[in-house]
ChimeraX commands (.cxc) that place a marker at each C-alpha (Angstrom):
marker #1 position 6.18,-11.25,-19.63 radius 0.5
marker #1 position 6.18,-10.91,-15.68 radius 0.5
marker #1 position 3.02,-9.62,-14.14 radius 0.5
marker #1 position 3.40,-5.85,-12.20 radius 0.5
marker #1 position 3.67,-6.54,-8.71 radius 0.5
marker #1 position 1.06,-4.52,-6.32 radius 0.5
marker #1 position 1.59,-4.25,-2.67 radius 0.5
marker #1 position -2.02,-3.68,-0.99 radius 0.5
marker #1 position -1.47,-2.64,2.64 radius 0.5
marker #1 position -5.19,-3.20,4.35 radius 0.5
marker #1 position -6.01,-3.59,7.57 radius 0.5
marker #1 position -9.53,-4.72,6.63 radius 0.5
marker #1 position -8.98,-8.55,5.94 radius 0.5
marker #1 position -12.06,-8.37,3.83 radius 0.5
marker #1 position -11.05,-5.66,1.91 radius 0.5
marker #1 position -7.46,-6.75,1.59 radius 0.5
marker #1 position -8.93,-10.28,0.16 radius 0.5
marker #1 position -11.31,-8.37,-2.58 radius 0.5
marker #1 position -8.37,-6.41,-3.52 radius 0.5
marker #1 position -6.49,-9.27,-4.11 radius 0.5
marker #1 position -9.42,-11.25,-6.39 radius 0.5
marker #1 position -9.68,-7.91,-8.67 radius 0.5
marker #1 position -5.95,-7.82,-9.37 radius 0.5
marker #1 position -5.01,-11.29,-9.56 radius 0.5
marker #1 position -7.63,-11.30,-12.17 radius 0.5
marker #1 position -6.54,-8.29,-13.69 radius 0.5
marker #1 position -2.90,-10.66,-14.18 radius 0.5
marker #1 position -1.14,-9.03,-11.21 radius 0.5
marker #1 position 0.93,-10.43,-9.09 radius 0.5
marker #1 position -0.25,-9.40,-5.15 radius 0.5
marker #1 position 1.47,-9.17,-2.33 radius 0.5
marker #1 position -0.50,-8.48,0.86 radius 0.5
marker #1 position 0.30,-6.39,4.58 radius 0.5
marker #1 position -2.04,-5.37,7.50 radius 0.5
marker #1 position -0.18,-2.96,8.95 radius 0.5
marker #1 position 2.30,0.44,8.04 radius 0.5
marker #1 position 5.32,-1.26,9.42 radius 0.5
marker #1 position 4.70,-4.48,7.67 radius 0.5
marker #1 position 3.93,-2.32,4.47 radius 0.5
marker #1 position 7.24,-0.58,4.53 radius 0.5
marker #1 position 9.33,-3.78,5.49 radius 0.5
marker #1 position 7.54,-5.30,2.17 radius 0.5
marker #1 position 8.03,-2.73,-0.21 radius 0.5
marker #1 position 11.60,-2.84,0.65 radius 0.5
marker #1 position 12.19,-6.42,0.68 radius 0.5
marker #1 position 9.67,-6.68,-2.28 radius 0.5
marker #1 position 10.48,-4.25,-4.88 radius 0.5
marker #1 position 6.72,-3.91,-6.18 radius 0.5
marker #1 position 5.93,-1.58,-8.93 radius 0.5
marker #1 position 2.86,-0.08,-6.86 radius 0.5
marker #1 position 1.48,0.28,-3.46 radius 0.5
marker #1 position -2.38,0.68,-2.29 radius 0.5
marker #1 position -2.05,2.14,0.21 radius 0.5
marker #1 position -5.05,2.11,3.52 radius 0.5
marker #1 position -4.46,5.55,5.29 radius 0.5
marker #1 position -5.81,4.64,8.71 radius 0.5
marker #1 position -3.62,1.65,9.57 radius 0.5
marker #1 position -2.87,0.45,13.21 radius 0.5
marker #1 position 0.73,1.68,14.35 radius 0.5
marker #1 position 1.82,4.15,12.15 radius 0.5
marker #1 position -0.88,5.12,9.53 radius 0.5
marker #1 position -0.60,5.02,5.92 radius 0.5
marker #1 position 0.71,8.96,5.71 radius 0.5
marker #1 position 3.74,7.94,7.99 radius 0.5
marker #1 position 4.48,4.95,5.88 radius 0.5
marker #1 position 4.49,6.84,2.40 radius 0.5
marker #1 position 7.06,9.12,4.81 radius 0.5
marker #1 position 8.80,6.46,5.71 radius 0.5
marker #1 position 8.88,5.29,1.94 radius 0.5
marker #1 position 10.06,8.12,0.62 radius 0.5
marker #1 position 12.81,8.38,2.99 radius 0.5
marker #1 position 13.99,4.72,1.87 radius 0.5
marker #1 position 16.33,4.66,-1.03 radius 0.5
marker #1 position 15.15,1.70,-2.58 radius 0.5
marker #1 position 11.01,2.78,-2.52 radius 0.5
marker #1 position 11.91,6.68,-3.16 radius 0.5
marker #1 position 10.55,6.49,-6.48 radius 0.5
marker #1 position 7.61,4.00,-5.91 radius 0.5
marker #1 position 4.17,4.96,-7.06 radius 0.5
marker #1 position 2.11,4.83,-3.86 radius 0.5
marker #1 position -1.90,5.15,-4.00 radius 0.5
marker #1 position -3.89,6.16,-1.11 radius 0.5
marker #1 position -7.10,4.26,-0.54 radius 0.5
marker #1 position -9.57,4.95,2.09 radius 0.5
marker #1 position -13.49,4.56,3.00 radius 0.5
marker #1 position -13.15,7.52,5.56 radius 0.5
marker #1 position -12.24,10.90,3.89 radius 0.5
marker #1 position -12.29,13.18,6.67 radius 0.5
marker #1 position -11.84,16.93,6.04 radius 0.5
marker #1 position -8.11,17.98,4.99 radius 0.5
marker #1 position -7.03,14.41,4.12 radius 0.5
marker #1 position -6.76,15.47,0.47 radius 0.5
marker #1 position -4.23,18.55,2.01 radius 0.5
marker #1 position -2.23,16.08,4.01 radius 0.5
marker #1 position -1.88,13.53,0.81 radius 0.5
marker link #1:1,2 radius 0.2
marker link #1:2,3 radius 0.2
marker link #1:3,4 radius 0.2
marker link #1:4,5 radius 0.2
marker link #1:5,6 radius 0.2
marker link #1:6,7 radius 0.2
marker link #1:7,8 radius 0.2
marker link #1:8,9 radius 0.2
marker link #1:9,10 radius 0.2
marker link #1:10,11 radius 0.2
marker link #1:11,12 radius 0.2
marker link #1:12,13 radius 0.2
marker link #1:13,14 radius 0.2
marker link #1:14,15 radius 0.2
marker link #1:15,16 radius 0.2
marker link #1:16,17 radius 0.2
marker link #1:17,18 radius 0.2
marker link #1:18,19 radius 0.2
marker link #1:19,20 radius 0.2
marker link #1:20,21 radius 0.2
marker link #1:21,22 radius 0.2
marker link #1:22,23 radius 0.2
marker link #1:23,24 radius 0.2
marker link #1:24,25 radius 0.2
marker link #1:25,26 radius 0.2
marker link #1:26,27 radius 0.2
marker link #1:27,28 radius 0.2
marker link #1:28,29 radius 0.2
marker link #1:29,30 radius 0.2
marker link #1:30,31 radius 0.2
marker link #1:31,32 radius 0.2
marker link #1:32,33 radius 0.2
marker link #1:33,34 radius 0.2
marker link #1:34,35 radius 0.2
marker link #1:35,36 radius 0.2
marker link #1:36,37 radius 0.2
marker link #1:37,38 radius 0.2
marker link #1:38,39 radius 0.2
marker link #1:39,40 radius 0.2
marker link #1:40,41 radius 0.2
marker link #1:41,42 radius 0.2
marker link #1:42,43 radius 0.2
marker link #1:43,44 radius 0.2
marker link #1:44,45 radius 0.2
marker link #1:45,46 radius 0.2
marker link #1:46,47 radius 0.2
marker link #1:47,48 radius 0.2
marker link #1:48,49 radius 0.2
marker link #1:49,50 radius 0.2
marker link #1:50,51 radius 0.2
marker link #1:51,52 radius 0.2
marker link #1:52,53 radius 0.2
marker link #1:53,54 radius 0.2
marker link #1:54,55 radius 0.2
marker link #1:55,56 radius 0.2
marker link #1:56,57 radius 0.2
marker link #1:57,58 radius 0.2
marker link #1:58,59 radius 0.2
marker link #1:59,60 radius 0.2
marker link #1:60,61 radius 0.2
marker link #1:61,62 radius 0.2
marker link #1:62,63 radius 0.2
marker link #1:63,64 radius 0.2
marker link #1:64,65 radius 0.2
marker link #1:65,66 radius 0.2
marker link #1:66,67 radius 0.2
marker link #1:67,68 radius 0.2
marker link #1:68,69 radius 0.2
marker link #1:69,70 radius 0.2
marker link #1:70,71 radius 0.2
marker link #1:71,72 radius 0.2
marker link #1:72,73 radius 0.2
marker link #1:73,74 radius 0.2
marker link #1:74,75 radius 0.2
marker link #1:75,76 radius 0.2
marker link #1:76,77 radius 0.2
marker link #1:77,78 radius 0.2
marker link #1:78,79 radius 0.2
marker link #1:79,80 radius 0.2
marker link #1:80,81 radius 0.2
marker link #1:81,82 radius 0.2
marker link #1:82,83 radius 0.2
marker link #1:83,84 radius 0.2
marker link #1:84,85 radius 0.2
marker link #1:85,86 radius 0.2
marker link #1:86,87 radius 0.2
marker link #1:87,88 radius 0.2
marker link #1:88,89 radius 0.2
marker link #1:89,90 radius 0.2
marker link #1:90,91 radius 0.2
marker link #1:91,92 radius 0.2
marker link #1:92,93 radius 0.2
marker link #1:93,94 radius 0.2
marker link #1:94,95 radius 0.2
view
């Protein structure tokens, strides 16, 4: 059977990396960006079955991407989970 695919887009190299070690050994496949542009390139080029998403990304931040994936054909339907260490006040709202 072929592992679920997860596409963690993390800015945080450290974070992104710890990510990685808790799903690989969770048997999923990981594919990694750093940035909301790189994340939407690889969830279209990609096909994963899941995004974690960071919401404060450099360049366009992680609620523009899940915009930008929703207006994309092929990631319409993807799952997409926003992860953050900095809730501020009416992030839950703009989710």
């Amino acid at each position: 059977m072929t592992p679920a695919r997860v596409l963690v887009v993390e800015d945080n190299d450290r974070n992104r990396k710890l990510v990685r070690a808790v799903l690989e050994h969770a048997g999923y496949e990981v594919v990694e960006a750093a940035t909301g542009e790189q994340g939407v390139t690889t969830a279209v080029q990609d096909s994963p079955d899941l995004v974690l998403m960071d919401v404060q990304l450099p360049g366009i931040d992680g609620h523009e991407a899940l915009r930008l994936l929703r207006d994309e054909p092929a990631t319409h339907h993807l799952p997409v989970v926003a992860v953050t260490a900095f809730a501020m006040p009416g992030d839950e709202a703009r989710a």
